[in-house]
Z-matrix of the N, CA and C atoms (Angstrom, degrees):
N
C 1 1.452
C 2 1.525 1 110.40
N 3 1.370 2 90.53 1 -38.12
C 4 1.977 3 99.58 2 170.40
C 5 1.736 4 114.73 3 -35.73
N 6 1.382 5 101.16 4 -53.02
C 7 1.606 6 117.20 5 -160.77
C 8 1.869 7 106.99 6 -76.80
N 9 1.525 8 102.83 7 -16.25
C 10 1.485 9 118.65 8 -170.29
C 11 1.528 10 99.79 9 -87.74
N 12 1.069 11 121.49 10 -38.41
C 13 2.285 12 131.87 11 166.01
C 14 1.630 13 109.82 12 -58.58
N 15 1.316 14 93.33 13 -34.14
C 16 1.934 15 110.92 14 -178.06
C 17 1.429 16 116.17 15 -65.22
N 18 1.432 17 100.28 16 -77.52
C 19 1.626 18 101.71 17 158.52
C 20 1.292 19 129.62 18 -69.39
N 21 0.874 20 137.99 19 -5.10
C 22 1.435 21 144.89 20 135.62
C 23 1.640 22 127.16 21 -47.85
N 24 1.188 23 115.62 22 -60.54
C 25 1.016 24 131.41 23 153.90
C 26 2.085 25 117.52 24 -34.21
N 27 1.518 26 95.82 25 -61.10
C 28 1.535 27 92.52 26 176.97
C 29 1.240 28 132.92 27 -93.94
N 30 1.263 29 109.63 28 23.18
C 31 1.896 30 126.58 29 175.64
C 32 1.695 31 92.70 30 -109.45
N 33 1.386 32 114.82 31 -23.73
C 34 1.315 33 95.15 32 165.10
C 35 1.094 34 147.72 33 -97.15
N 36 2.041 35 87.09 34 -1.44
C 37 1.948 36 90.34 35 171.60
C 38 1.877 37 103.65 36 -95.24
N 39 0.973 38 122.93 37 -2.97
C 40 1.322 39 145.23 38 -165.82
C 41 1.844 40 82.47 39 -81.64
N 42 1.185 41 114.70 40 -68.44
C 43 1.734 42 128.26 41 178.59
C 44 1.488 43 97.71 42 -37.60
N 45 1.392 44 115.42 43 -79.88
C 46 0.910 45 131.95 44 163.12
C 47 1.190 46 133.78 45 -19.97
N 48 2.068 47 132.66 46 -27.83
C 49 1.321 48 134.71 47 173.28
C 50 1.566 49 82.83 48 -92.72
N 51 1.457 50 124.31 49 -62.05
C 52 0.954 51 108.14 50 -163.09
C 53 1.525 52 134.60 51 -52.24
N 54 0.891 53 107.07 52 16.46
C 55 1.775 54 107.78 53 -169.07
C 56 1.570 55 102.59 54 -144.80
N 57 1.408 56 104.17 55 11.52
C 58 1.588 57 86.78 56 166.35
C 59 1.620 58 101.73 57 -107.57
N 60 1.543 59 138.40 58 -3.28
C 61 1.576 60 125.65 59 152.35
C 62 1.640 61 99.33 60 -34.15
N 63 1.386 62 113.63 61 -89.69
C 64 1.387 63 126.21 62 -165.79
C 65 1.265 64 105.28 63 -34.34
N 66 1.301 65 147.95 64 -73.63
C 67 1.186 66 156.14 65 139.36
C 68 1.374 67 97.32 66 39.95
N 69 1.673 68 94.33 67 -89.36
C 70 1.404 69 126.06 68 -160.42
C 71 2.054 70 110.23 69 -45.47
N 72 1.582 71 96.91 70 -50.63
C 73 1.192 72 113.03 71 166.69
C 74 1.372 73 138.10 72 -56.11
N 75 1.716 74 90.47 73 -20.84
C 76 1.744 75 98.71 74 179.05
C 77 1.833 76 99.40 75 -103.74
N 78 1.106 77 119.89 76 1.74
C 79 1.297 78 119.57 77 179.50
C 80 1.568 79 109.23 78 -77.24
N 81 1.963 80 105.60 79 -46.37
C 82 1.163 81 127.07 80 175.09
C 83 1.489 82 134.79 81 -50.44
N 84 1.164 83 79.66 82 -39.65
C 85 1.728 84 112.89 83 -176.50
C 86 2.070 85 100.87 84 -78.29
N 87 1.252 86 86.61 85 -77.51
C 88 1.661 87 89.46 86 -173.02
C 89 1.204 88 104.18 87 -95.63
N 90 1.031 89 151.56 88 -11.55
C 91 1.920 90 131.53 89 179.34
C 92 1.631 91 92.80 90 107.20
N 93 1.353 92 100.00 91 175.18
C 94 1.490 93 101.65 92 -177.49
C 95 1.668 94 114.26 93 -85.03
N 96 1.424 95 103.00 94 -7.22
C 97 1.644 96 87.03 95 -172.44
C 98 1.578 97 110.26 96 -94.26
N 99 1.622 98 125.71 97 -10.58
C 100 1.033 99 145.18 98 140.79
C 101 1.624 100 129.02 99 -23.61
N 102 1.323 101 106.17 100 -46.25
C 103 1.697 102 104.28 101 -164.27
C 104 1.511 103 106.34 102 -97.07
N 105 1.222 104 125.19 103 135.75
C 106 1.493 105 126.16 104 121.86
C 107 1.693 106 139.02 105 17.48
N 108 1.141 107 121.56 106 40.19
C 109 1.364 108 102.52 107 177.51
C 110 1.448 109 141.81 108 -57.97
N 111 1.471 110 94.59 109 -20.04
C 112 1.478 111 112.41 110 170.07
C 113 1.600 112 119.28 111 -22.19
N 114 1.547 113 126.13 112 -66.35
C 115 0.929 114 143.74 113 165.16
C 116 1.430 115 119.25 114 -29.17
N 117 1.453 116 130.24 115 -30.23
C 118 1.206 117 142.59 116 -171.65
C 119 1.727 118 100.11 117 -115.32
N 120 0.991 119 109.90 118 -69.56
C 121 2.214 120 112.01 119 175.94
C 122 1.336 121 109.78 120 -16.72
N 123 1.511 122 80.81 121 -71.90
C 124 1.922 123 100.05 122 -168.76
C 125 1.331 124 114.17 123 -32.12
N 126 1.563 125 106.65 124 -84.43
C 127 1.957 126 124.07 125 167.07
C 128 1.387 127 103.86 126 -34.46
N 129 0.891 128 139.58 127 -76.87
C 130 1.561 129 150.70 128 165.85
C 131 1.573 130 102.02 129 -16.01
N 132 1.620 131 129.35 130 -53.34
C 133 1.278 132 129.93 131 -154.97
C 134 1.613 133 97.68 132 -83.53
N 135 1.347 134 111.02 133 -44.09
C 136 1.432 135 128.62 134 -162.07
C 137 1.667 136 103.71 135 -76.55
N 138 0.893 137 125.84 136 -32.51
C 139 1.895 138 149.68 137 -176.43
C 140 1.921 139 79.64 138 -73.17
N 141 1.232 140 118.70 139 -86.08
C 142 1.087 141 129.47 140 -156.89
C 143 1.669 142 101.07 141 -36.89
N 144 1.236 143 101.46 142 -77.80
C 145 1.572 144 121.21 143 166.06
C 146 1.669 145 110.90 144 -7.13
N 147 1.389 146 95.06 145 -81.59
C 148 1.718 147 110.69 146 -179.13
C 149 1.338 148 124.55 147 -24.03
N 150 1.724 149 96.20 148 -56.95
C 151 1.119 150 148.25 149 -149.70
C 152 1.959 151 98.89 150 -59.24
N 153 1.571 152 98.04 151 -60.45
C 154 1.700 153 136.40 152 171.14
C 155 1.700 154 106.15 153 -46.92
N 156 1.565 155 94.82 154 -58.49
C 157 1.864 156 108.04 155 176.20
C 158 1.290 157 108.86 156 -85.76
N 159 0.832 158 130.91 157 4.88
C 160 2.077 159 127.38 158 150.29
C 161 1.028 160 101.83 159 -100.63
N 162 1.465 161 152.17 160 4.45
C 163 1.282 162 150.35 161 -176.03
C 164 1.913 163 99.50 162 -103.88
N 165 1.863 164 108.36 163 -66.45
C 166 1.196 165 96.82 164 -176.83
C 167 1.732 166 119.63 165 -95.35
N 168 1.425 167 113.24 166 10.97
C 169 1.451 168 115.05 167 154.98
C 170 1.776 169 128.66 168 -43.52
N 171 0.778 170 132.72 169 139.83
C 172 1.556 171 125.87 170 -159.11
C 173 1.604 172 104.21 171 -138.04
């Protein structure tokens, strides 16, 4: 279950690089109150998460 928080963990910082290009572009484009953060939270929440349950997994 250890190894299941692990890879979990790194598809979501992987999510997470990948979606801050676009990000960046939609910041540019429309201003910040314009874009999507979704793309970045989510991966970010789920990474974090994992991250917590590979920590207190035993």
């Amino acid at each position: 279950m250890k190894k299941f928080f692990l890879i979990l963990a790194v598809f979501g910082l992987l999510a997470l690089l990948t979606g801050i290009s676009p990000l960046i572009a939609g910041i540019r484009e429309r201003g910040w109150d314009g874009v999507n953060y979704g793309r970045i939270l989510f991966p970010l929440l789920i990474a974090i998460a994992s991250l917590i349950a590979y920590k207190r997994h035993k």
